[in-house]
C-alpha positions as CSV (number, residue, x, y, z in Angstrom):
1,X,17.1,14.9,-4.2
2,X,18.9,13.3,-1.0
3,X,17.9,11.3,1.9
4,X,18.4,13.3,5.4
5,X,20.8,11.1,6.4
6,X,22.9,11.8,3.0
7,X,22.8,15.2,3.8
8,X,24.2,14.6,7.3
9,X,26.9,13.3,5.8
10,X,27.6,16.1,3.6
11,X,27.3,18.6,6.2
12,X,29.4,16.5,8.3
13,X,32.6,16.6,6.6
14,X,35.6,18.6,7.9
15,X,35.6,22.0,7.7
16,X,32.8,22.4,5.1
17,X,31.6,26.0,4.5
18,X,30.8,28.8,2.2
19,X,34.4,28.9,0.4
20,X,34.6,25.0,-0.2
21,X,31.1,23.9,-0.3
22,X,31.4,23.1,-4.4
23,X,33.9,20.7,-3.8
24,X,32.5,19.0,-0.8
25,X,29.5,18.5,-2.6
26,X,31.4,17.3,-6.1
27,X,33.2,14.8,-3.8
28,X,30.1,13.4,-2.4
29,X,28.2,13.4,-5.6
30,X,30.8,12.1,-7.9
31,X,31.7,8.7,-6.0
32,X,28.0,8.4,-6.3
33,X,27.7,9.2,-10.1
34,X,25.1,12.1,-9.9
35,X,24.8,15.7,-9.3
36,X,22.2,18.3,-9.0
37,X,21.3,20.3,-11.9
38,X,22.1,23.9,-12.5
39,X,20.2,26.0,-15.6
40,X,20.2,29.6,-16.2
41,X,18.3,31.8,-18.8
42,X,21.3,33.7,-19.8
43,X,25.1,31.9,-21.0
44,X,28.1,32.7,-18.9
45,X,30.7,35.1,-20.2
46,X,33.6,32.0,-19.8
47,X,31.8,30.9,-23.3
48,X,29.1,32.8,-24.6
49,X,28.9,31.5,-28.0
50,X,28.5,28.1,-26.8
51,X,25.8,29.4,-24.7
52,X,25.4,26.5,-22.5
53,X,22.6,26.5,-20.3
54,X,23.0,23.6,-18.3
55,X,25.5,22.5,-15.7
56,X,26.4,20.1,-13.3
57,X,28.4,20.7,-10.2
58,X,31.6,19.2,-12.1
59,X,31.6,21.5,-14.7
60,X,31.3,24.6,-12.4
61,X,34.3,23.1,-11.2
62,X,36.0,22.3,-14.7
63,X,34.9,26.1,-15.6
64,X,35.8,28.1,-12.2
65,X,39.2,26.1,-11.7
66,X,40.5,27.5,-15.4
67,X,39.6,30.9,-14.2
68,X,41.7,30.2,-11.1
69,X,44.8,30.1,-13.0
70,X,43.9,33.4,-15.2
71,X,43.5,35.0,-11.8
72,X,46.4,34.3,-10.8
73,X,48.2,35.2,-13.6
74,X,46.8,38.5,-14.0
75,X,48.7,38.9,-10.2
76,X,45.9,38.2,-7.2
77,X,47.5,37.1,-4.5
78,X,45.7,35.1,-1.6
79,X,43.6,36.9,0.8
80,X,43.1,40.1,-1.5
81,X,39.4,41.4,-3.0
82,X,38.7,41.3,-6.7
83,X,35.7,43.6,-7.6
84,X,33.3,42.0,-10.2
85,X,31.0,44.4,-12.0
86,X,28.5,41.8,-14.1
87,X,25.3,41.6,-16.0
88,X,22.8,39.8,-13.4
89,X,24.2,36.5,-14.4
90,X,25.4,33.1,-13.5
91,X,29.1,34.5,-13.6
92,X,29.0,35.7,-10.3
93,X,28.9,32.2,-8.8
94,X,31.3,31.3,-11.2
95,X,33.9,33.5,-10.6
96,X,33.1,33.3,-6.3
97,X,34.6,29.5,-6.8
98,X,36.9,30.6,-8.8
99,X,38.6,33.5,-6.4
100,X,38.1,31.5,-3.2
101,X,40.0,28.4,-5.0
102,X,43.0,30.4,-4.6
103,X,42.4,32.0,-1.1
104,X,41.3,35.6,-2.5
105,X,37.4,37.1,-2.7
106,X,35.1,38.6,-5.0
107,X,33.6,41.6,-4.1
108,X,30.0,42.2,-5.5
109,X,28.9,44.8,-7.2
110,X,25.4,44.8,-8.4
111,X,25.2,45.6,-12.3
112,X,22.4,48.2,-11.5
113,X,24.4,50.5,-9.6
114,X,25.0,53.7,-12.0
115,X,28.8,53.8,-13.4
116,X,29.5,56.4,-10.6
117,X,28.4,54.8,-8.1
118,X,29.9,51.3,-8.7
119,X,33.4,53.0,-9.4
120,X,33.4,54.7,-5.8
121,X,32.1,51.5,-4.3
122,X,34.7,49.9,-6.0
123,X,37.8,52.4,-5.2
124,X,36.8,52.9,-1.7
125,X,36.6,48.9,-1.0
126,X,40.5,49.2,-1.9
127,X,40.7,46.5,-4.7
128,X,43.7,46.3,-7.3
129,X,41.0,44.6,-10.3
130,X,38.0,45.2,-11.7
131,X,36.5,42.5,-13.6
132,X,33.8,43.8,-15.9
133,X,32.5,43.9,-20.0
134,X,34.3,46.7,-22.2
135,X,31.0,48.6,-22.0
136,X,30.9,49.0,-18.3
137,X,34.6,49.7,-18.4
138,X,34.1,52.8,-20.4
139,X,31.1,53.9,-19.0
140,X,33.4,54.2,-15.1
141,X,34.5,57.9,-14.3
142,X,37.8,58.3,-12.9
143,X,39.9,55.2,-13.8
144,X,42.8,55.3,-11.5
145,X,46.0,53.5,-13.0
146,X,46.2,52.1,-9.6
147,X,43.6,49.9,-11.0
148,X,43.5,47.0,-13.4
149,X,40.3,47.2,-15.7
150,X,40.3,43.5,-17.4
151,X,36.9,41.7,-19.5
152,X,35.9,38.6,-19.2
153,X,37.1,38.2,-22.9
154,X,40.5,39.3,-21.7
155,X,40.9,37.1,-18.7
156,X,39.7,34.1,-20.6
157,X,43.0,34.3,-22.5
158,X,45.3,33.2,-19.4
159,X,43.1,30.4,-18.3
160,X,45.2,27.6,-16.6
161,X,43.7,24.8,-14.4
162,X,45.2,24.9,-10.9
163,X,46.7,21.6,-9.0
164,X,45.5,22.7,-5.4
165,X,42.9,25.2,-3.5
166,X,43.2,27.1,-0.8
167,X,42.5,25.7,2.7
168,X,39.9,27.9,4.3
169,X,39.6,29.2,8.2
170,X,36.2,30.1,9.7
171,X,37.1,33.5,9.3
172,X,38.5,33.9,6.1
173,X,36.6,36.9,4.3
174,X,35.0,34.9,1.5
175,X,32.9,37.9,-0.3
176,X,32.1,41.0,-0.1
177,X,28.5,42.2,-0.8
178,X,26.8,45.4,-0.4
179,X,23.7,46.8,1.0
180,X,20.8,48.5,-1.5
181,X,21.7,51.9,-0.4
182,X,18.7,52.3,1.5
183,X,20.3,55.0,3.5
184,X,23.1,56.5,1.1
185,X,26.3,55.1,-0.7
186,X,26.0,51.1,-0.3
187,X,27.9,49.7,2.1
188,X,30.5,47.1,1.5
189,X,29.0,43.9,3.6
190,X,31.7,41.3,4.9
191,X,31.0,37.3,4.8
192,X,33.0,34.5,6.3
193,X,33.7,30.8,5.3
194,X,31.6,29.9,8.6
195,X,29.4,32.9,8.9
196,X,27.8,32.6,5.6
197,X,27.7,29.0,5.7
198,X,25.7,29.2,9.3
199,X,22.6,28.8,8.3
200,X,23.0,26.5,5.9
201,X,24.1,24.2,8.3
202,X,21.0,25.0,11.0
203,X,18.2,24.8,8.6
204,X,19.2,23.0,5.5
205,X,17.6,19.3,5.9
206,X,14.2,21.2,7.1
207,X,14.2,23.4,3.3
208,X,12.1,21.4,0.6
209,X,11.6,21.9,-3.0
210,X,12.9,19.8,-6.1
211,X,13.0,22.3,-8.4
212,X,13.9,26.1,-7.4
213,X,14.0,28.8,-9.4
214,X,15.9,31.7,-7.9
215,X,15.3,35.4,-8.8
216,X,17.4,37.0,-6.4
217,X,20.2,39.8,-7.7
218,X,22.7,36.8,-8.6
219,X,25.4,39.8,-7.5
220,X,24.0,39.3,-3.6
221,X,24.6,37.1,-0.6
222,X,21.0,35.9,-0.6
223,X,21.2,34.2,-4.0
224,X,24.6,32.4,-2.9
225,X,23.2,31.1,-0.2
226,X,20.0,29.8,-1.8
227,X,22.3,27.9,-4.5
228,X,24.7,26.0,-1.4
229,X,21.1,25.4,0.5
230,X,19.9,24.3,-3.0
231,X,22.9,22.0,-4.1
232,X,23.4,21.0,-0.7
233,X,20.0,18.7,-0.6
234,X,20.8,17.7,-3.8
235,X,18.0,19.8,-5.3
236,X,17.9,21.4,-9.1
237,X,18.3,25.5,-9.3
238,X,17.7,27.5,-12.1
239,X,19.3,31.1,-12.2
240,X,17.2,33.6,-13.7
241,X,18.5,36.6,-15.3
242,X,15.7,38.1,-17.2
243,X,13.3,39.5,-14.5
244,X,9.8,40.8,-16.3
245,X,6.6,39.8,-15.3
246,X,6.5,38.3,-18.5
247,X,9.9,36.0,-19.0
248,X,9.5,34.6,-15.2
249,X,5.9,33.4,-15.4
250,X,7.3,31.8,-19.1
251,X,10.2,30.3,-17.5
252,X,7.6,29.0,-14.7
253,X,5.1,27.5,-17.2
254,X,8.7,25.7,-19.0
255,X,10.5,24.5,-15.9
256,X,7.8,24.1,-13.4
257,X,9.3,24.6,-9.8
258,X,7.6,24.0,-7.3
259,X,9.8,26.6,-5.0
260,X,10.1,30.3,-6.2
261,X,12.6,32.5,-4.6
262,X,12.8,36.1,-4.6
263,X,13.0,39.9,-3.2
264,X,9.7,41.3,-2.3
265,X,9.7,43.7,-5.7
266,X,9.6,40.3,-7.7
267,X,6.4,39.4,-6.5
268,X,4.9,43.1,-6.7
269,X,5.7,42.6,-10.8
270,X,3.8,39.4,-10.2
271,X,0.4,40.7,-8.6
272,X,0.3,43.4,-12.0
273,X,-0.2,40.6,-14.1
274,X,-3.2,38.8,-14.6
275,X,-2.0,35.2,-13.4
276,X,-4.9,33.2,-14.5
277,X,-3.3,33.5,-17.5
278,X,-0.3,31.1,-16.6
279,X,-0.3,27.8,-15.3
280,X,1.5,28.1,-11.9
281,X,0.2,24.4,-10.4
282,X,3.8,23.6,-10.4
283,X,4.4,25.9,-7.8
284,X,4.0,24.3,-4.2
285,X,5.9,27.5,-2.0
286,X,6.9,31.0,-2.7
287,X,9.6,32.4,-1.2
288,X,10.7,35.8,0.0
289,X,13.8,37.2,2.2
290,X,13.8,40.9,3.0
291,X,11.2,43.0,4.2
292,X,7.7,41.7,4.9
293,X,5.5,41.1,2.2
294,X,2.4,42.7,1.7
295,X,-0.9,41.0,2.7
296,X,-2.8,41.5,-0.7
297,X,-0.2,40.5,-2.7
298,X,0.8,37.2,-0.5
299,X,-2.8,36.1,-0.7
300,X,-3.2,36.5,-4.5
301,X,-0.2,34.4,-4.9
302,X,-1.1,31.8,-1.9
303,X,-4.5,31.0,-4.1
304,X,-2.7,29.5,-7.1
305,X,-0.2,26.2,-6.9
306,X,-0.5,23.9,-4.9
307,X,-0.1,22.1,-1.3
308,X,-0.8,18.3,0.1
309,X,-3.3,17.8,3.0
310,X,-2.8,13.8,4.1
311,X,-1.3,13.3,0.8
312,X,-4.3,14.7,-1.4
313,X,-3.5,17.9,-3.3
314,X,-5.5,20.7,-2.1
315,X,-5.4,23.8,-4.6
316,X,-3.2,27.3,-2.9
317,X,0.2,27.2,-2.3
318,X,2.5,28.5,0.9
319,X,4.6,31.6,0.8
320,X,7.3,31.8,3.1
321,X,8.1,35.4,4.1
322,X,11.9,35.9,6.0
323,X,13.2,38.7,6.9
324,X,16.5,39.7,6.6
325,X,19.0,42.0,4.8
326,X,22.2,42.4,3.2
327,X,23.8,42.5,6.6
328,X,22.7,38.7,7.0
329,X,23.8,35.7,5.6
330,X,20.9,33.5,5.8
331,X,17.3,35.2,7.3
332,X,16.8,35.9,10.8
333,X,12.7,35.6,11.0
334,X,10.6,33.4,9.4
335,X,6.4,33.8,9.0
336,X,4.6,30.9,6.8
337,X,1.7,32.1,4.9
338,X,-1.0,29.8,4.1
339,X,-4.4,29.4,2.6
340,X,-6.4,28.9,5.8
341,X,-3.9,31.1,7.6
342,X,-4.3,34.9,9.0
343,X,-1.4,36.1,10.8
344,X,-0.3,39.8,8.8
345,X,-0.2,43.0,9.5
346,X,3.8,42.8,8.6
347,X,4.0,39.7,11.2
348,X,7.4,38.7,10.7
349,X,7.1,35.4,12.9
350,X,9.6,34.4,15.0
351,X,13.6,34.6,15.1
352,X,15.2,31.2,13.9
353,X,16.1,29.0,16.9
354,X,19.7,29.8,15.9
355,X,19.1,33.6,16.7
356,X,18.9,35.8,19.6
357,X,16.6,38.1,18.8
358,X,15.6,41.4,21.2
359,X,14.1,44.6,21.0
360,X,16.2,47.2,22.6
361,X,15.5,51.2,22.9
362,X,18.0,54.2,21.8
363,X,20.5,53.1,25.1
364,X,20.4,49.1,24.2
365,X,18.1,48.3,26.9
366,X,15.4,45.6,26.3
367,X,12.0,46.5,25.9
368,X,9.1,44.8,27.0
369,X,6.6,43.1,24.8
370,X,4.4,45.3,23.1
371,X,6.2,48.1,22.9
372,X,8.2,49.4,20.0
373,X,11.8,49.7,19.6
374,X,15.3,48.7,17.2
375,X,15.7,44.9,16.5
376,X,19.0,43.7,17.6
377,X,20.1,40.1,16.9
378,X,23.2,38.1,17.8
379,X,24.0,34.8,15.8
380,X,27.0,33.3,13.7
381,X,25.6,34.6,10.3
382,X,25.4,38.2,11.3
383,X,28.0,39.9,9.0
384,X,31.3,40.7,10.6
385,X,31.0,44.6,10.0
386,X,31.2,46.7,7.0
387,X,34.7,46.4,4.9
388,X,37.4,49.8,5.6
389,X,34.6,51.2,8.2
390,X,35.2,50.3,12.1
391,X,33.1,53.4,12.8
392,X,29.8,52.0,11.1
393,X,30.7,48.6,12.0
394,X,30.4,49.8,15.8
395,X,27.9,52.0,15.7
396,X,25.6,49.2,14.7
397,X,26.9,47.2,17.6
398,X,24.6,47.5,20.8
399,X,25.0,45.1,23.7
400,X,26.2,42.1,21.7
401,X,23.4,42.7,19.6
402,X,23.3,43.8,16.0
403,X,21.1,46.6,14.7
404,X,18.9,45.7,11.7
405,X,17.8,49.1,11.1
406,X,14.6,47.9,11.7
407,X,11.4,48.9,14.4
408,X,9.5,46.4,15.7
409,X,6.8,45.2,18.9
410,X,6.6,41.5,20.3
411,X,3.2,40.4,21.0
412,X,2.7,38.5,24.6
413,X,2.6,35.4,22.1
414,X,6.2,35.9,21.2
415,X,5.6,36.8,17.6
416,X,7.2,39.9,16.1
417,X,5.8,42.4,14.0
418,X,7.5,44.9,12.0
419,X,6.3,48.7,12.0
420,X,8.6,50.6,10.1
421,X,12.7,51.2,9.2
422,X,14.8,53.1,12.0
423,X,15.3,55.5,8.8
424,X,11.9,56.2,7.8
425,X,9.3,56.9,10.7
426,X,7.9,60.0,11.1
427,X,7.7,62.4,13.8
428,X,4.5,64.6,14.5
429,X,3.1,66.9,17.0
430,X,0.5,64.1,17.7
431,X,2.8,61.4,18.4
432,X,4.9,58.7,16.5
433,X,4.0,58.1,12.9
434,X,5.6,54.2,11.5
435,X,5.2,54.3,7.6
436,X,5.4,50.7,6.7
437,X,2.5,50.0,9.6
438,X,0.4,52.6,8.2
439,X,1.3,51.1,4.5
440,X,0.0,47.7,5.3
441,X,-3.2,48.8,6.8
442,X,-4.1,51.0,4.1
443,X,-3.6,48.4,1.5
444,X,-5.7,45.9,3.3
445,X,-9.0,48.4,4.1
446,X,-8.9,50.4,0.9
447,X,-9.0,48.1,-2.2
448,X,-8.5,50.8,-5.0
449,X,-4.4,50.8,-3.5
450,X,-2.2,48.5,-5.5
451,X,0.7,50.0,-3.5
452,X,1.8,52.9,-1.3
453,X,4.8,54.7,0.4
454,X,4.2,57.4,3.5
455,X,6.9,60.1,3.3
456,X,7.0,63.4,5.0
457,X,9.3,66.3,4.1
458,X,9.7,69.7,4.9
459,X,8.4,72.3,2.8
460,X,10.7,76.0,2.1
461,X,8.9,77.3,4.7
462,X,10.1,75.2,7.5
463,X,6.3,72.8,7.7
464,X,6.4,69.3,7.5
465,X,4.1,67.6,4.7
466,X,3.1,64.0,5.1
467,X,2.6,62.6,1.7
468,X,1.6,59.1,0.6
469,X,3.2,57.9,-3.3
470,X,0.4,55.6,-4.4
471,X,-0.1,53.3,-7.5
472,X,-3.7,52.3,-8.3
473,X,-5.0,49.2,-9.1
474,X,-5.4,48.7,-13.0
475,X,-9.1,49.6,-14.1
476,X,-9.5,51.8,-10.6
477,X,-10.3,55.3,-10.9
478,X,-10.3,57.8,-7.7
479,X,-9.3,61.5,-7.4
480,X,-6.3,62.4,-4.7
481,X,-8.6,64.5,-2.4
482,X,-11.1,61.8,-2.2
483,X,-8.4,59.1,-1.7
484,X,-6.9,61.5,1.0
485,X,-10.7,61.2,2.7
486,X,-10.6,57.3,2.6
487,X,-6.8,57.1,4.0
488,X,-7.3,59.9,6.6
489,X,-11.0,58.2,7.7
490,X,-8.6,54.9,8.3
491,X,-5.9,57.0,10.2
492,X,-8.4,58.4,12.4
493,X,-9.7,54.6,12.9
494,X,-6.6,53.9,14.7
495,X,-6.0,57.4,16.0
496,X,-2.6,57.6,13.7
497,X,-1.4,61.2,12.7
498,X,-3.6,62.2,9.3
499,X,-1.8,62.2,5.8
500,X,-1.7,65.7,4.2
501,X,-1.2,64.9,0.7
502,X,-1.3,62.2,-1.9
503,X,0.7,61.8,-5.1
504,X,-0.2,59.1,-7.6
505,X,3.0,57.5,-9.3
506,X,4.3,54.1,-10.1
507,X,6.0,51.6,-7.2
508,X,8.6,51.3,-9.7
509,X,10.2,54.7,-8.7
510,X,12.5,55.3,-6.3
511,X,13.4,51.8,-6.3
512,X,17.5,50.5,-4.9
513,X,19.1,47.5,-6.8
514,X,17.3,45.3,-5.1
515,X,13.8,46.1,-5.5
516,X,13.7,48.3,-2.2
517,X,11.8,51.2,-1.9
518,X,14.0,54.5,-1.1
519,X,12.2,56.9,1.0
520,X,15.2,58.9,1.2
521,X,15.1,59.6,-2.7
522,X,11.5,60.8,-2.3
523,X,12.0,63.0,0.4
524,X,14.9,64.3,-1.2
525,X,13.1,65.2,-4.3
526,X,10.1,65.7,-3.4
527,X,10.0,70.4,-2.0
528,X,11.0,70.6,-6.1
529,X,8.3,68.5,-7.3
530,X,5.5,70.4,-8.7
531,X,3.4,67.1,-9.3
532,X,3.2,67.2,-5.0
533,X,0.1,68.7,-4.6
534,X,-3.5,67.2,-4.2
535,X,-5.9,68.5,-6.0
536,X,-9.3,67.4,-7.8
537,X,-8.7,66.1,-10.9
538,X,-4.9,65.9,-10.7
């Protein structure tokens, strides 16, 4: 770790941002002969046999600059995207140094994604290379010879160290991401040497943590910028691949952070698991970018670690819950979560000071407080628009303002609360009906629900069916008609449109590739389900 004022001084130097930061950081930290530690679970494909688990900044640098020089002489020129299609590894951070060295940009493509997927992500986004293992070469459809296919094995034959890097510009495209395909076909996300760095910059000497161990998707923007916010205070990181329950609560108990970073799905797997079983004192916050946590599952987590009260450790930890998407460099709200605290309900806090956050109706006007409408926010880490699609690109433009996709009220206390995605809320003869509100209130009043999802379709003979997916809680036992009776008793509590149907199935369904539900799976499959139907004893 490093003194606030060292850390002015890093963030200080000229032209410092997301395409350079590695050797900003390995110039300050080398004329002081240290460096931050980085460990991973899982060995990189640059030397797999070796299968070196621990690195410092220089030999990122060492590795990434002799992949450089294979890049460039397999033919990438500056300024063009390279699409990498990786196991959830260390490798993509590797091979984001090495790309930007030379003034070119990864794009990332989450190893998740089916074959057919990934290859029209991957043709559509334009790209000349595809960088991926000879298994996920042959399992693409409709390999274009337009296209270079190459393995890691293959481009580790024409490493060559480089003499010089590119010089960056504030907007130099310096990745490409995508979204989780919440809405269809994931969208390729564009980040910039200053846009991605943004927040960084704004909030990096408040962050704390010694010892962080990340379980993002390494293959998205949120896990780059927690490893820059990470090195940057000169704190250690540890990349984890291997996402059970089971390996991250062992690789908690052998490296003991006291900062865990993940999607909400990461701490659903979590709650399953009986965590008295673990020693998790270590652990001092928990944190989570994306959609709001839930309130069970924050406060089962909150009572284990620890925190300090006038330096004397109290037992129960913090859990810091942002929101913010693949659309977003760095969060744009931020709610802490503690043990004496009791602000849920999907309370999403406040915007960053760096942001302009407003709530805006279907013409881009602003909306008072407490009514509900599209979040729109304006700041410099807001993604520059979606790669080959001005259409998209402007369509979520409103104002200035850029749409989340999300619907949310401001209290007369300024604080935000999220009710449900612009995708997903349902329309009923009795008035609005917002999913994710209905979700969270549910899971707090009935205590048999481990987790839910409120859907409604339309049946073959033109009705509408409100159904809600839900997963018990291990050792709970209820039928679906008398769950219905508990849910519908809370709906009619807070005079919300009644449920017609329940479905008991796993929270692991219908998941994207980054842990996020998607409704719009359900609702597709859901008129040819024969398992959608409530009945006693189902």
């Amino acid at each position: 770790m490093i003194t606030p004022e060292e850390i002015k001084k890093i963030i200080s130097s000229e032209n410092i941002g997301a395409g350079n930061f590695i050797h900003h950081l390995n110039n300050y930290f080398s004329e002081r002969g240290m460096s931050p530690k980085i460990t991973c679970d899982v060995p990189t494909y640059d030397n797999p046999e070796e299968e070196k688990s621990q690195f410092e900044i220089n030999d990122l640098i060492k590795i990434s600059d002799q992949l450089s020089g294979a890049y460039i002489a397999l033919g990438v020129q500056k300024r063009e995207p390279v699409a990498l299609y990786f196991d959830d590894t260390i490798d993509y951070l590797i091979h984001f140094i090495a790309l930007n060295n030379i003034g070119s940009f990864p794009i990332f493509v989450n190893g998740d994604l089916s074959s057919h997927i990934a290859m029209s992500f991957m043709r559509n986004s334009g790209t000349k290379f595809i960088i991926s293992t000879e298994e996920r070469i042959n399992s693409l459809d409709d390999k274009s010879t337009d296209i270079q296919f190459i393995t890691p094995k293959e481009l580790n034959l024409l490493k060559k160290s480089i003499s010089s890097y590119y010089q960056h510009h504030a907007d130099d495209i310096i990745l490409l991401g995508h979204t989780s395909g919440t809405t269809g076909l994931p969208k390729p996300v564009i980040f910039t040497h200053e846009s991605m760095f943004h927040g960084i910059l704004k909030e990096v000497s408040k962050q704390r943590g010694k010892q962080i161990l990340s379980m993002f998707p390494h293959s998205h923007g949120a896990s780059m910028t927690l490893i820059m916010l990470t090195l940057t205070r000169g704190a250690a990181i540890h990349i984890q691949s291997k996402k059970t329950a089971f390996d991250i609560l062992d690789s908690i108990e052998q490296i003991k952070p006291d900062t865990v970073a993940a999607f909400p799905k990461i701490f659903v797997d979590l709650c399953r698991e009986d965590l008295n079983d673990w020693d998790l004192d270590s652990i001092s916050h928990w944190v989570s970018t994306g959609d709001a946590n839930h309130e069970p599952h924050i406060r089962k987590l909150i009572s284990y670690g620890h925190h300090f009260v006038d330096g004397k450790k109290e037992r129960g930890s913090f859990f810091i819950d942002n929101l913010g998407s693949s659309e977003f460099a760095f969060a744009m709200f931020r709610n802490i979560h503690q043990p004496k605290t009791d602000r849920y309900d999907r309370c999403i806090g406040i915007p960053f000071s760096w942001v302009d956050a407003a709530i805006l109706d279907a013409d881009g006007n602003v909306l008072p407080n407490n009514q509900v409408g599209m979040l729109g926010v304006i700041s410099k880490s807001v993604t520059m628009g979606y790669w080959n699609n001005h259409l998209l690109t402007e369509k979520n433009r409103v104002n200035g303002y850029w749409l989340t996709g999300d619907l949310v009220y401001r209290t007369n206390d300024g604080f935000f609360y999220h009710v449900d995605r612009t995708s997903d809320w349902i329309k009923t003869p009795q008035g609005p009906l917002y999913s994710t509100q209905c979700e969270e209130w549910l899971l707090k009043n009935i205590d048999s629900i481990f987790d839910i999802s409120i859907v409604a379709t339309s049946l073959p003979n033109g009705d509408q069916q409100t159904t809600a997916i839900v997963e018990l809680k291990a050792g709970h036992e209820i039928s679906p008609a008398t769950l219905l009776q508990n849910i519908n008793a809370c709906h009619q509590e807070k005079q919300w449109p009644l449920i017609d149907n329940i479905v008991y199935q796993s929270a692991d369904n219908d998941l994207g590739v980054t842990g996020k539900k998607l409704k719009r799976k359900i609702r597709d499959r859901m008129p040819e389900d024969n398992s959608m139907v409530t009945e006693e004893g189902n």
